[in-house]
N, CA, C and O atoms as a Maestro MAE file, in Angstrom:
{
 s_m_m2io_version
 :::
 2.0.0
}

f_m_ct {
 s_m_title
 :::
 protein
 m_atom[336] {
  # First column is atom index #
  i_m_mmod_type
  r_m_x_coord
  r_m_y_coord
  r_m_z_coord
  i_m_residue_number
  s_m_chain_name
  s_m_pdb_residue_name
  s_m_pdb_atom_name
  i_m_atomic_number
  :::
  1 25 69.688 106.471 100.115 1 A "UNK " " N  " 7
  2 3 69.469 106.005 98.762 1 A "UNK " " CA " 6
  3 2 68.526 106.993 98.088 1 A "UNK " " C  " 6
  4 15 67.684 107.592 98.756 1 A "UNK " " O  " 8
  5 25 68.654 107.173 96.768 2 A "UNK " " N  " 7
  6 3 68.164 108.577 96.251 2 A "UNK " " CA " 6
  7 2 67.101 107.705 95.058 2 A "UNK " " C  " 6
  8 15 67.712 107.011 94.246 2 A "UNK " " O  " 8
  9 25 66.370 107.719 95.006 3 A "UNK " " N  " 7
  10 3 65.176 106.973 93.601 3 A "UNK " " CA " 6
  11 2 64.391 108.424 93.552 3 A "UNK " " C  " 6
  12 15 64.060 109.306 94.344 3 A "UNK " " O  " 8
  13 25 64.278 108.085 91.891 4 A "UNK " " N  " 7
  14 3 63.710 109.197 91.198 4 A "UNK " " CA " 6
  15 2 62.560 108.613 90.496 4 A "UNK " " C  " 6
  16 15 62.689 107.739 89.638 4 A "UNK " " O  " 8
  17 25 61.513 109.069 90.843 5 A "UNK " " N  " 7
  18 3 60.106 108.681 90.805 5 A "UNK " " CA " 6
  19 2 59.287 109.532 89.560 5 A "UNK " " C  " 6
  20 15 59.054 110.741 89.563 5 A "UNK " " O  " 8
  21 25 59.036 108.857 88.833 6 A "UNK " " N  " 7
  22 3 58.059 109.934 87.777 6 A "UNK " " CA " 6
  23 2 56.583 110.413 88.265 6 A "UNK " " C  " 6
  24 15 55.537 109.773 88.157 6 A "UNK " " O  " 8
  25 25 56.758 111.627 88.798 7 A "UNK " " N  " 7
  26 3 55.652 111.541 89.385 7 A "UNK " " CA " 6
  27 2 54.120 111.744 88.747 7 A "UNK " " C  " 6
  28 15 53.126 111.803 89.469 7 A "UNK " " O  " 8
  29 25 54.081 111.825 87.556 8 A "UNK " " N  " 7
  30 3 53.069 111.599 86.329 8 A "UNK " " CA " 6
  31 2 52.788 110.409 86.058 8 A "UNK " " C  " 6
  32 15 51.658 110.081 85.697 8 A "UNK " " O  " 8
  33 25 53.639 109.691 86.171 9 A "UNK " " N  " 7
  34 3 53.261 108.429 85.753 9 A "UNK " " CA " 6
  35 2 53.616 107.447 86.282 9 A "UNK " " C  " 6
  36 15 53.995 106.487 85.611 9 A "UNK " " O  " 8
  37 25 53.580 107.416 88.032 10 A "UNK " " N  " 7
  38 3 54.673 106.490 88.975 10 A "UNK " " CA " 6
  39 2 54.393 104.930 87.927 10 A "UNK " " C  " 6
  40 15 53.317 104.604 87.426 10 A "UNK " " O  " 8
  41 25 55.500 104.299 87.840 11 A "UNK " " N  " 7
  42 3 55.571 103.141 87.372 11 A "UNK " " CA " 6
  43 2 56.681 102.375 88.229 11 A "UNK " " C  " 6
  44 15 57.736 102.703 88.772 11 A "UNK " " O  " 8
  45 25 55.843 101.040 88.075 12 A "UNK " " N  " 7
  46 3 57.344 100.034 89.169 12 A "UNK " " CA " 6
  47 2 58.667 100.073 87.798 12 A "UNK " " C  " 6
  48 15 59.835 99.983 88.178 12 A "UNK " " O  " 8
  49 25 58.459 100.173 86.667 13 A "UNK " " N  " 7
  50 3 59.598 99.686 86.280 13 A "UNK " " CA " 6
  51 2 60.994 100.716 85.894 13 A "UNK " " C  " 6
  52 15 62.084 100.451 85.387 13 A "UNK " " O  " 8
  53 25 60.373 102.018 86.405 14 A "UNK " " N  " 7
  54 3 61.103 103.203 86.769 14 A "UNK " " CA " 6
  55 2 61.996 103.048 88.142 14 A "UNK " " C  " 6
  56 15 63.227 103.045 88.138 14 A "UNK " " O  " 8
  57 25 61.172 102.919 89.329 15 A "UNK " " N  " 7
  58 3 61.923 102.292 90.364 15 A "UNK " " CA " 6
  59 2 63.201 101.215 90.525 15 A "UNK " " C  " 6
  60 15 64.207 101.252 91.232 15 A "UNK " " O  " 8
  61 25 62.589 100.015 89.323 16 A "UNK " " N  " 7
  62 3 63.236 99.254 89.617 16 A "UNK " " CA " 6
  63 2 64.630 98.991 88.777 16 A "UNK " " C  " 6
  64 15 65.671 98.353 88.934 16 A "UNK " " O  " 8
  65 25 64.100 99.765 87.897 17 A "UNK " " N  " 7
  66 3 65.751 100.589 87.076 17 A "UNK " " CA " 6
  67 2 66.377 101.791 87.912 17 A "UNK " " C  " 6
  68 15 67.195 102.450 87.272 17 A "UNK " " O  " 8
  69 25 66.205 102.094 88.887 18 A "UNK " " N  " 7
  70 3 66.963 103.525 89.360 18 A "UNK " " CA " 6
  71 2 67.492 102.462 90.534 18 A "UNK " " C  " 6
  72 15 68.522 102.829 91.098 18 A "UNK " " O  " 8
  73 25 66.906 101.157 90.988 19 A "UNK " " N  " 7
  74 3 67.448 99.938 92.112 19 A "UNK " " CA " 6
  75 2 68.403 99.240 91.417 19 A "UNK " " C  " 6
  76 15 69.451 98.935 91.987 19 A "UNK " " O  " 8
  77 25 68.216 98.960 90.350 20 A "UNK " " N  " 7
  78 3 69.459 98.597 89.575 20 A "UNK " " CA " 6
  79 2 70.368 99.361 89.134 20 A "UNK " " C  " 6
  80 15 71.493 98.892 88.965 20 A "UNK " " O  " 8
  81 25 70.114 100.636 88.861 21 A "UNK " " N  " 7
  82 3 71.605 101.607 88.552 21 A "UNK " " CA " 6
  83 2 72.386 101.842 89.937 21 A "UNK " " C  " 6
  84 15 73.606 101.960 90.055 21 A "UNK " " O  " 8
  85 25 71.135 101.900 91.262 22 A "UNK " " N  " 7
  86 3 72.200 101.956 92.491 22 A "UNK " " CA " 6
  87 2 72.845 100.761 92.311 22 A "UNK " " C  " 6
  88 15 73.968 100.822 91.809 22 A "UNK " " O  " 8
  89 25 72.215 99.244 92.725 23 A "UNK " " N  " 7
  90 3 73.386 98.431 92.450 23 A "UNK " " CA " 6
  91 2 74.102 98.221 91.681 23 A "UNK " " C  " 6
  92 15 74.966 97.478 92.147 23 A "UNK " " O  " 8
  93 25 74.266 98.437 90.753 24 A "UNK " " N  " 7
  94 3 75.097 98.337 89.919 24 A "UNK " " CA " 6
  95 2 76.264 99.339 89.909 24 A "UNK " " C  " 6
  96 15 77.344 99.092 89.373 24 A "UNK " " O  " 8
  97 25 75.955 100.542 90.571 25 A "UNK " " N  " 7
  98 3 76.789 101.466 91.233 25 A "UNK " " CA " 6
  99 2 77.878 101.378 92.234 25 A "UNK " " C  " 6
  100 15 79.044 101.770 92.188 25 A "UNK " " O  " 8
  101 25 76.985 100.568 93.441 26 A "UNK " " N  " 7
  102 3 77.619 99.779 94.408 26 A "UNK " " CA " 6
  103 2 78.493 99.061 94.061 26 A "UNK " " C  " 6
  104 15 79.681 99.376 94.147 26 A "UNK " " O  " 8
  105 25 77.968 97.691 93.492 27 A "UNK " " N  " 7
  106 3 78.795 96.956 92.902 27 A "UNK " " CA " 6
  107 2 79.973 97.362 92.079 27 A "UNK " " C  " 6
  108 15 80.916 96.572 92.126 27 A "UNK " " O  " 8
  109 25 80.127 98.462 91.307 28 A "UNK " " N  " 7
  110 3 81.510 98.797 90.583 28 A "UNK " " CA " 6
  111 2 82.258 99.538 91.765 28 A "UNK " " C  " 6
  112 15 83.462 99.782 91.679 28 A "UNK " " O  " 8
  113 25 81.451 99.912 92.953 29 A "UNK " " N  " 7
  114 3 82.323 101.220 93.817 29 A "UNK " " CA " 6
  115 2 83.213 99.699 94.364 29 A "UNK " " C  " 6
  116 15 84.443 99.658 94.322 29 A "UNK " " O  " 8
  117 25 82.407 98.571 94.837 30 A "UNK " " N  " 7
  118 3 83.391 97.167 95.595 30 A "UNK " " CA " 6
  119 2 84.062 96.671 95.263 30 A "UNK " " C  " 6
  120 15 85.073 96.373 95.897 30 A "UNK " " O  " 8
  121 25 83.711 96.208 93.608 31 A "UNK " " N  " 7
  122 3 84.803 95.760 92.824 31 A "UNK " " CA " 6
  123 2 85.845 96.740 93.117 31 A "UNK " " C  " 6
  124 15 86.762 96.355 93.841 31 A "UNK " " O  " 8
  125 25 85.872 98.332 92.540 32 A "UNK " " N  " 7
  126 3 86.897 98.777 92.534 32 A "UNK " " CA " 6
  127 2 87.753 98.713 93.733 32 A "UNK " " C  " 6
  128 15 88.935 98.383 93.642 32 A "UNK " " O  " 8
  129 25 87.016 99.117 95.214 33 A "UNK " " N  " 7
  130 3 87.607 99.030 96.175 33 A "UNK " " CA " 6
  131 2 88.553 97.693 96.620 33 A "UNK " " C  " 6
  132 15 89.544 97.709 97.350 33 A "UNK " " O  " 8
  133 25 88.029 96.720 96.053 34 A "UNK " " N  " 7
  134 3 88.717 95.598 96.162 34 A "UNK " " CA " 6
  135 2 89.441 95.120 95.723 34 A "UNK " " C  " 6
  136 15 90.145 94.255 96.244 34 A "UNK " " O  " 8
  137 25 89.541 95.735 94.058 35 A "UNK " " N  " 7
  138 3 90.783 95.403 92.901 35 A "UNK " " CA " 6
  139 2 91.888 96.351 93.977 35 A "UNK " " C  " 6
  140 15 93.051 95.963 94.090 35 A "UNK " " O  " 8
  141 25 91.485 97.400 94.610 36 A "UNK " " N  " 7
  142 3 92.556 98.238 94.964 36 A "UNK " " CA " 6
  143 2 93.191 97.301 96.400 36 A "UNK " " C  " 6
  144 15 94.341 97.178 96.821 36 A "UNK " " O  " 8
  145 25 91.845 96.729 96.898 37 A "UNK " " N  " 7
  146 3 92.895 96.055 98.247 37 A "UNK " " CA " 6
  147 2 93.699 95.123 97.609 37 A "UNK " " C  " 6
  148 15 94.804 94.796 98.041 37 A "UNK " " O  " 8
  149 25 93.100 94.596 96.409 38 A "UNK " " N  " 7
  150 3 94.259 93.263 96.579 38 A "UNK " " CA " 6
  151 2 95.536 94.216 95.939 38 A "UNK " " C  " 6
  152 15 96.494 94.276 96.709 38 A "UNK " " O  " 8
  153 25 95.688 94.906 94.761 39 A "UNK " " N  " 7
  154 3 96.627 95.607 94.648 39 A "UNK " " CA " 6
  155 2 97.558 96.397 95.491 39 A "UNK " " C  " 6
  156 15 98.735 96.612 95.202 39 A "UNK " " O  " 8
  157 25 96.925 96.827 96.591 40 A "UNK " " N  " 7
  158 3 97.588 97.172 97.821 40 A "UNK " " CA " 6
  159 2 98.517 95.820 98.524 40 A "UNK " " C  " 6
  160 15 99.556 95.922 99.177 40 A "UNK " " O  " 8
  161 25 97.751 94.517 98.144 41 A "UNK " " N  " 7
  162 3 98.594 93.363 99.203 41 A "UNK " " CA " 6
  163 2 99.684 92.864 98.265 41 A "UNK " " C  " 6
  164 15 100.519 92.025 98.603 41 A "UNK " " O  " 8
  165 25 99.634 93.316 97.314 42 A "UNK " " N  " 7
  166 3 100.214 92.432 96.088 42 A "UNK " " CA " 6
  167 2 101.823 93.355 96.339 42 A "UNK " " C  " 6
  168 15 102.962 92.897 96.441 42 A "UNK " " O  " 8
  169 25 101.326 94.818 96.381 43 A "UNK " " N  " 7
  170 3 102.938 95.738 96.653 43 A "UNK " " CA " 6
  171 2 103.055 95.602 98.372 43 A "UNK " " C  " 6
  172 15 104.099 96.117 98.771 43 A "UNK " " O  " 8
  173 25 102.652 95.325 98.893 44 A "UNK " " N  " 7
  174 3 102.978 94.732 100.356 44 A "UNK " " CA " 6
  175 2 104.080 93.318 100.235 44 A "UNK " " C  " 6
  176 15 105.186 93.127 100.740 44 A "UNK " " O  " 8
  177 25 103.338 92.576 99.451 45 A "UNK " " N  " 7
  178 3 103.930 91.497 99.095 45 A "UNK " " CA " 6
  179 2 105.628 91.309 98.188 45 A "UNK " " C  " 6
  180 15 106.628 90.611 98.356 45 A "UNK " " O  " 8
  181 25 105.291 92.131 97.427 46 A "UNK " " N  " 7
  182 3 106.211 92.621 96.330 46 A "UNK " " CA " 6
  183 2 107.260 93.328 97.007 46 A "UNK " " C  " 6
  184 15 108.447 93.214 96.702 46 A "UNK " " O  " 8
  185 25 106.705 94.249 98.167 47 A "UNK " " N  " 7
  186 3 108.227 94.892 98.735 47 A "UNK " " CA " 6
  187 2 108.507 94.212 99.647 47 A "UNK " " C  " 6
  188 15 109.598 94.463 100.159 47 A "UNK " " O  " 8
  189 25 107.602 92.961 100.316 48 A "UNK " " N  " 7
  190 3 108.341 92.496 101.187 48 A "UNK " " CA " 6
  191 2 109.518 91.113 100.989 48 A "UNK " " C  " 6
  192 15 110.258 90.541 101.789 48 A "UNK " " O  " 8
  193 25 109.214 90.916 99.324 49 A "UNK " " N  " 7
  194 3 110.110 89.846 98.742 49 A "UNK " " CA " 6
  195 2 111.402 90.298 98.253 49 A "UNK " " C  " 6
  196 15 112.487 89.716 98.226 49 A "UNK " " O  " 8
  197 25 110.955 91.790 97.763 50 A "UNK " " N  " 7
  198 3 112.350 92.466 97.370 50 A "UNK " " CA " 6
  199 2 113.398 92.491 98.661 50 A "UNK " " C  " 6
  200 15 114.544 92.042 98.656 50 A "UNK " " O  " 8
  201 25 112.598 93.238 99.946 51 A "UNK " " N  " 7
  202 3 113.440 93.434 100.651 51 A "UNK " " CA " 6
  203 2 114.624 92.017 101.346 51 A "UNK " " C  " 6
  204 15 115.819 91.978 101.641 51 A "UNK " " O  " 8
  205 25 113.324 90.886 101.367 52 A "UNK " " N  " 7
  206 3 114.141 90.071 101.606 52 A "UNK " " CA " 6
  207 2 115.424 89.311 100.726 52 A "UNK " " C  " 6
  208 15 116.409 88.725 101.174 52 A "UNK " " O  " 8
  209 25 114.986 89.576 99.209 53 A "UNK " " N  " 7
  210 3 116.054 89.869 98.252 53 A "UNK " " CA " 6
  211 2 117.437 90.194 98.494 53 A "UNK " " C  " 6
  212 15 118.558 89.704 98.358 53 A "UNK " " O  " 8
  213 25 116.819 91.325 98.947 54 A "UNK " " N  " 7
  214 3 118.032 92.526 98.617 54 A "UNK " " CA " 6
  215 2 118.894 91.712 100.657 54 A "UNK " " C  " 6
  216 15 120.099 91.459 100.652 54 A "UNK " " O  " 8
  217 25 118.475 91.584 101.353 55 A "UNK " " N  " 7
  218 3 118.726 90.769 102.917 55 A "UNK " " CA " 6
  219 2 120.279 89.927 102.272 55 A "UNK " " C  " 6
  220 15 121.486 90.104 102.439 55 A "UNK " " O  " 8
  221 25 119.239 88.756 101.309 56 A "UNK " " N  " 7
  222 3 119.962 87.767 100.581 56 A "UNK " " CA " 6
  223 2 121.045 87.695 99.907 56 A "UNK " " C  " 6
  224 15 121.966 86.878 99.895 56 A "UNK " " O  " 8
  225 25 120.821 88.706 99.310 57 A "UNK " " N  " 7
  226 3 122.592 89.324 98.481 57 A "UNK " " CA " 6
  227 2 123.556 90.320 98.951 57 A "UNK " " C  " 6
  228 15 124.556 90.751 98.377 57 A "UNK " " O  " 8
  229 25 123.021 90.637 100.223 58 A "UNK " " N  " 7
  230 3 123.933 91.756 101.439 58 A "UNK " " CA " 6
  231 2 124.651 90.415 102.056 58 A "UNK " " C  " 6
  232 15 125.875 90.406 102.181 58 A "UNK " " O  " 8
  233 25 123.877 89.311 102.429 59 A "UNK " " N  " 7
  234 3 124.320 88.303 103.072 59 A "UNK " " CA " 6
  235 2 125.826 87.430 101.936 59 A "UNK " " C  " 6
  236 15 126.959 87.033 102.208 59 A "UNK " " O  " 8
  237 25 125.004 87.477 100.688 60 A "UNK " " N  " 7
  238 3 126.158 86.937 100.154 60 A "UNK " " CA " 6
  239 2 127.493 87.659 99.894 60 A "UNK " " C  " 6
  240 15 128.507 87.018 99.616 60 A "UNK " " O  " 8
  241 25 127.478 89.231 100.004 61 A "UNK " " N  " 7
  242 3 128.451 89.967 99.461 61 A "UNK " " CA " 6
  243 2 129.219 89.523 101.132 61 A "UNK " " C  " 6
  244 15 130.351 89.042 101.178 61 A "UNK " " O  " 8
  245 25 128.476 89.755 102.262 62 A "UNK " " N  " 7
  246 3 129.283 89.669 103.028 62 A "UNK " " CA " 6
  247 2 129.662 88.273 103.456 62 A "UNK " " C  " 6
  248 15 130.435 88.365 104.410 62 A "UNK " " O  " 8
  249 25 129.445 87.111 103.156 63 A "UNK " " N  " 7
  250 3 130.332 85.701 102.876 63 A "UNK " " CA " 6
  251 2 131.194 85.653 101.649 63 A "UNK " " C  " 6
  252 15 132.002 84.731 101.533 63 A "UNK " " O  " 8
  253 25 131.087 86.541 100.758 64 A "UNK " " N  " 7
  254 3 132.172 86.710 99.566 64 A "UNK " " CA " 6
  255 2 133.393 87.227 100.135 64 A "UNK " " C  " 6
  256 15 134.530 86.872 99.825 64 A "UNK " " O  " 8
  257 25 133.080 88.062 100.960 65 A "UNK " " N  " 7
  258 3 134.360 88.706 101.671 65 A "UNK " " CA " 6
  259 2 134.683 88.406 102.973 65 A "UNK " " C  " 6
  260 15 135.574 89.095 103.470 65 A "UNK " " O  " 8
  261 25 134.149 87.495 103.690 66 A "UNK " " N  " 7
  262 3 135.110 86.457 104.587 66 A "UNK " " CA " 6
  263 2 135.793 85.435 103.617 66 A "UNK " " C  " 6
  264 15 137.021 85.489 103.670 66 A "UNK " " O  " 8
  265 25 135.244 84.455 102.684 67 A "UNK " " N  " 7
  266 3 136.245 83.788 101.809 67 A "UNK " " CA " 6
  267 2 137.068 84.402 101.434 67 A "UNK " " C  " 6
  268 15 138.031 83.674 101.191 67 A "UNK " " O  " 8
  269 25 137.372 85.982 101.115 68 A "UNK " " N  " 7
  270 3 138.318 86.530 100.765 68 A "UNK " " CA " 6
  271 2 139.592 86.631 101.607 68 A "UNK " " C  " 6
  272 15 140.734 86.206 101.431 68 A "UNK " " O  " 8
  273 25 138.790 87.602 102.947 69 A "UNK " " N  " 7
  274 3 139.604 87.494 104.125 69 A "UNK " " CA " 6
  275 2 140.491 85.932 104.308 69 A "UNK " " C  " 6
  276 15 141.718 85.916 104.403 69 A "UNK " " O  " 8
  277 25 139.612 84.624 104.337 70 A "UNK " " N  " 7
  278 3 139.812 83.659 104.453 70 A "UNK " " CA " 6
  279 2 141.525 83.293 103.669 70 A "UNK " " C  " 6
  280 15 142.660 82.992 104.041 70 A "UNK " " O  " 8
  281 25 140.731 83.575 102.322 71 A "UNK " " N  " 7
  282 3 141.847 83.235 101.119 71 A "UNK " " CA " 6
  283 2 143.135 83.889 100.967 71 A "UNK " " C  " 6
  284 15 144.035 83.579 100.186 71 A "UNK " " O  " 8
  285 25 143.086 85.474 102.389 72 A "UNK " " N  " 7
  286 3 144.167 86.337 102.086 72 A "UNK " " CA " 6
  287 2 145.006 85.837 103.838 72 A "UNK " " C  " 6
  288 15 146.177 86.133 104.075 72 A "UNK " " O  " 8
  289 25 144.055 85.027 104.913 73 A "UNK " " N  " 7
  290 3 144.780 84.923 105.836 73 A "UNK " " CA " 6
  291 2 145.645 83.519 105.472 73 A "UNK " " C  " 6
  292 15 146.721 83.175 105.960 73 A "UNK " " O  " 8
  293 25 144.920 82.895 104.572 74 A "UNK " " N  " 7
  294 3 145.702 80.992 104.430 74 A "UNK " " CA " 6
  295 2 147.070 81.435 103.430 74 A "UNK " " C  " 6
  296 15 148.126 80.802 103.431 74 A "UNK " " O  " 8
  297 25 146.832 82.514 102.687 75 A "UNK " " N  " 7
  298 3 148.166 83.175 101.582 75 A "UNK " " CA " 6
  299 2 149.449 83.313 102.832 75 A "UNK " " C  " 6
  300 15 150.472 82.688 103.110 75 A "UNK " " O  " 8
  301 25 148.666 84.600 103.410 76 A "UNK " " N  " 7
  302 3 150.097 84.572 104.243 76 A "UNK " " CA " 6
  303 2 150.370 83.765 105.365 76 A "UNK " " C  " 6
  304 15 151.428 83.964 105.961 76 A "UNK " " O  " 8
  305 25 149.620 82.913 105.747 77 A "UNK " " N  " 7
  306 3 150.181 82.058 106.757 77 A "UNK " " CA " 6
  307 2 150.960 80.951 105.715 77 A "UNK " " C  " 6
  308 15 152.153 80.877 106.009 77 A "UNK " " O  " 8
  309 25 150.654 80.246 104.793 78 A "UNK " " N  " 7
  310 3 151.360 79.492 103.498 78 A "UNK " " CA " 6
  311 2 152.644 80.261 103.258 78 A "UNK " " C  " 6
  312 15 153.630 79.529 103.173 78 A "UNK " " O  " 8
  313 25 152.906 81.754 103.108 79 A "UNK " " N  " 7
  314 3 153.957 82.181 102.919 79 A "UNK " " CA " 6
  315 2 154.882 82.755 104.038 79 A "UNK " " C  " 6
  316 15 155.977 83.240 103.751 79 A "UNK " " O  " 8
  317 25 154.281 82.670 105.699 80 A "UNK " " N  " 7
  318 3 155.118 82.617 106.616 80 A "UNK " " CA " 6
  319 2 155.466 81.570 106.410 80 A "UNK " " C  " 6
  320 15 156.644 81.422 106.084 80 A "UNK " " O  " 8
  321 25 154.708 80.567 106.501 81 A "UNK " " N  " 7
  322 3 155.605 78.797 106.608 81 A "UNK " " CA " 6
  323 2 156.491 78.312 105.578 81 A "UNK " " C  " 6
  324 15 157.220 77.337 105.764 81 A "UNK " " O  " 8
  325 25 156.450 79.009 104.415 82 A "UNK " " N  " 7
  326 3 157.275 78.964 103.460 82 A "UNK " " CA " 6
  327 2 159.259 79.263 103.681 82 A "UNK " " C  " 6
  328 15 160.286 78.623 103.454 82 A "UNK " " O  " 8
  329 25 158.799 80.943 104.379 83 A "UNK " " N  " 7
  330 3 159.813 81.161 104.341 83 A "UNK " " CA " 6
  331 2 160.679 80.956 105.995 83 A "UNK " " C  " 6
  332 15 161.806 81.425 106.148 83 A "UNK " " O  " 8
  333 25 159.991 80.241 107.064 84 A "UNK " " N  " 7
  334 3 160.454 79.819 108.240 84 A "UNK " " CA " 6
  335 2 160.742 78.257 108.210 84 A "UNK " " C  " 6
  336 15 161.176 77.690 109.213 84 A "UNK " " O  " 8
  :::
 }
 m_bond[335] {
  # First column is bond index #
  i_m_from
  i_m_to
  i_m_order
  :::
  1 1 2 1
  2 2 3 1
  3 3 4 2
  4 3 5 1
  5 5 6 1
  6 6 7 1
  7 7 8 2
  8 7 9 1
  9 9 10 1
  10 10 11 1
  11 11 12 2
  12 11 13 1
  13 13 14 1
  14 14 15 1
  15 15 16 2
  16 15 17 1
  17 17 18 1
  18 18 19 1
  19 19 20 2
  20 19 21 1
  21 21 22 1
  22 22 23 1
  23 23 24 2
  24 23 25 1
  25 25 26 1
  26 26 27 1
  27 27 28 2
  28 27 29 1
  29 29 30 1
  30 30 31 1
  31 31 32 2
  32 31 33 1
  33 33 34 1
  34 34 35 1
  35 35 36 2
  36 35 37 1
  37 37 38 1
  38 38 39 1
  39 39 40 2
  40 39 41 1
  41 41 42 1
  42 42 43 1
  43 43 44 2
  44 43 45 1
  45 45 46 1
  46 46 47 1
  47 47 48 2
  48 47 49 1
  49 49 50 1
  50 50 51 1
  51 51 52 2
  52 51 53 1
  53 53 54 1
  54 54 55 1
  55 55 56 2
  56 55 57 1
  57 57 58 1
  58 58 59 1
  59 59 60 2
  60 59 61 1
  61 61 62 1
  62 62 63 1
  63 63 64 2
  64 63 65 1
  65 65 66 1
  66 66 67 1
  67 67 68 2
  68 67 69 1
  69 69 70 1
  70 70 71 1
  71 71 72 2
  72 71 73 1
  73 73 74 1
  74 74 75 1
  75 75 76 2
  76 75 77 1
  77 77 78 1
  78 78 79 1
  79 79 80 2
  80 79 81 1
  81 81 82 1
  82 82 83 1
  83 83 84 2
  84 83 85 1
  85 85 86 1
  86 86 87 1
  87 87 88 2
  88 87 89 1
  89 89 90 1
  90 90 91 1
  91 91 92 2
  92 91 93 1
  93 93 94 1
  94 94 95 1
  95 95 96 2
  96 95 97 1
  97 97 98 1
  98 98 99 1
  99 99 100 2
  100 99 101 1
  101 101 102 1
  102 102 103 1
  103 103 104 2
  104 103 105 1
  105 105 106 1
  106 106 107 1
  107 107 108 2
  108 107 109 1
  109 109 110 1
  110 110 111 1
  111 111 112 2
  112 111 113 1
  113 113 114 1
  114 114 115 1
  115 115 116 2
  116 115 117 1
  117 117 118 1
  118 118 119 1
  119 119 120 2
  120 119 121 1
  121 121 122 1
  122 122 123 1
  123 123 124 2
  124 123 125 1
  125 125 126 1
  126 126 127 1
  127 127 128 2
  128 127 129 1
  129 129 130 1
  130 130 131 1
  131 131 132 2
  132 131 133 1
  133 133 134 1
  134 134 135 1
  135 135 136 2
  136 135 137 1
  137 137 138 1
  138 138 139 1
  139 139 140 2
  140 139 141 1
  141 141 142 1
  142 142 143 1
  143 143 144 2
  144 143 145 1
  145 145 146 1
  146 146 147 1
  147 147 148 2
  148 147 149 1
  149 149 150 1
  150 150 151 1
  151 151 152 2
  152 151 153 1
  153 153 154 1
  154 154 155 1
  155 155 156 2
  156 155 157 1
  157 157 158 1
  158 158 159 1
  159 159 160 2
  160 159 161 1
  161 161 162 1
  162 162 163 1
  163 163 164 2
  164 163 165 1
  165 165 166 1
  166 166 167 1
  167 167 168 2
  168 167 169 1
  169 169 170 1
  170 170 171 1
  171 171 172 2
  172 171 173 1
  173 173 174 1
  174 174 175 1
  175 175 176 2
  176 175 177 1
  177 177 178 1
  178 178 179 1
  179 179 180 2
  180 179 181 1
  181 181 182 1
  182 182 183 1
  183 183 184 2
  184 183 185 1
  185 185 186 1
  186 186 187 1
  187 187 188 2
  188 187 189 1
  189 189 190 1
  190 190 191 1
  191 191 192 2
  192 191 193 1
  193 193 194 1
  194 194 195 1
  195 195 196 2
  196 195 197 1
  197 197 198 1
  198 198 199 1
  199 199 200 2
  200 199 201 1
  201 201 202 1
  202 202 203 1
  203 203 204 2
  204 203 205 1
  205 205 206 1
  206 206 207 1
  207 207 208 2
  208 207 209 1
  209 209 210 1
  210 210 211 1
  211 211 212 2
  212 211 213 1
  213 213 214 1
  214 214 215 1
  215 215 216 2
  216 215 217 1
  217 217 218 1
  218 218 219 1
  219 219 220 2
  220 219 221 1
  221 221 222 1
  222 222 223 1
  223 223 224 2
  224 223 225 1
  225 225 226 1
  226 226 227 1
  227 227 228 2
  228 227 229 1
  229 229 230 1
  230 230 231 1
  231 231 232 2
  232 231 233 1
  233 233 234 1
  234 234 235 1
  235 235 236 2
  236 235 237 1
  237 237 238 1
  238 238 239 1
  239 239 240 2
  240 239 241 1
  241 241 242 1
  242 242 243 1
  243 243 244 2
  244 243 245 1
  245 245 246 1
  246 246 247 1
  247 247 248 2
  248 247 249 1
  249 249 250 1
  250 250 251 1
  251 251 252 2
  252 251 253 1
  253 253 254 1
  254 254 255 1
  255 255 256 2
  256 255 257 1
  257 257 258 1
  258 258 259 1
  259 259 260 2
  260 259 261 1
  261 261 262 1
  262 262 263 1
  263 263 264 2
  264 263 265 1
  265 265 266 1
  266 266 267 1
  267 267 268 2
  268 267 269 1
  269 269 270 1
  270 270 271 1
  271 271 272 2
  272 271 273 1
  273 273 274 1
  274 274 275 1
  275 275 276 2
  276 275 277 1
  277 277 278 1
  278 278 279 1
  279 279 280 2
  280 279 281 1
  281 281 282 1
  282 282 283 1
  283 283 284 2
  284 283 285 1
  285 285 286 1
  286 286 287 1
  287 287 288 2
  288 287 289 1
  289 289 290 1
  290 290 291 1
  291 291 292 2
  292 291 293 1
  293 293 294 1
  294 294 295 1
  295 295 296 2
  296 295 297 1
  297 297 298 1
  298 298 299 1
  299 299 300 2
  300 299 301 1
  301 301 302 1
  302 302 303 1
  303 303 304 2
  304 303 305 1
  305 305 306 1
  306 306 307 1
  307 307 308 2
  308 307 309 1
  309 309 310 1
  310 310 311 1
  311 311 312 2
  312 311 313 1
  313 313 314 1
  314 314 315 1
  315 315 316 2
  316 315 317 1
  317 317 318 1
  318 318 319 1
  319 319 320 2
  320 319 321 1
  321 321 322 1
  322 322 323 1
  323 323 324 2
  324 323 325 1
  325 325 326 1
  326 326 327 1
  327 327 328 2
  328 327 329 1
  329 329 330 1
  330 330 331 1
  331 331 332 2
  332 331 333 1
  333 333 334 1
  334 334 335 1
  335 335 336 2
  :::
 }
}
């Protein structure tokens, strides 16, 4: 910790303003560090909802296309039995 002392005229209320610019120093270095963690959890969070997103609609494309399959095996079995 670095305090800058007048040395002509040591006074406490020199000290105790150079104790308050450190904290107050501190304090913006934590805040910041901490706006940044939660911002860090927030895109943790954020890509881990997308990804499961994106899981969700791979899942549906591929049940879109078994109903398809579905809808193209009941066609031609309907049109074997049709014509037998």
């Amino acid at each position: 910790m670095l305090i800058k002392i007048n040395l002509i005229e040591p006074d406490e209320t020199d000290i105790v303003e150079e104790l308050k610019k450190e904290f107050d120093q501190k304090s913006a270095s934590k805040a910041v560090l901490h706006a940044a963690k939660d911002y860090q959890n927030q895109k943790k969070q954020h890509d881990y909802w997308h990804k499961a997103w994106r899981r969700k609609c791979e899942q549906l494309d591929e049940l879109k296309k078994a109903l398809e399959m579905k809808s193209e095996a009941n066609n031609i079995i309907n049109e074997f039995l049709k014509n037998h």
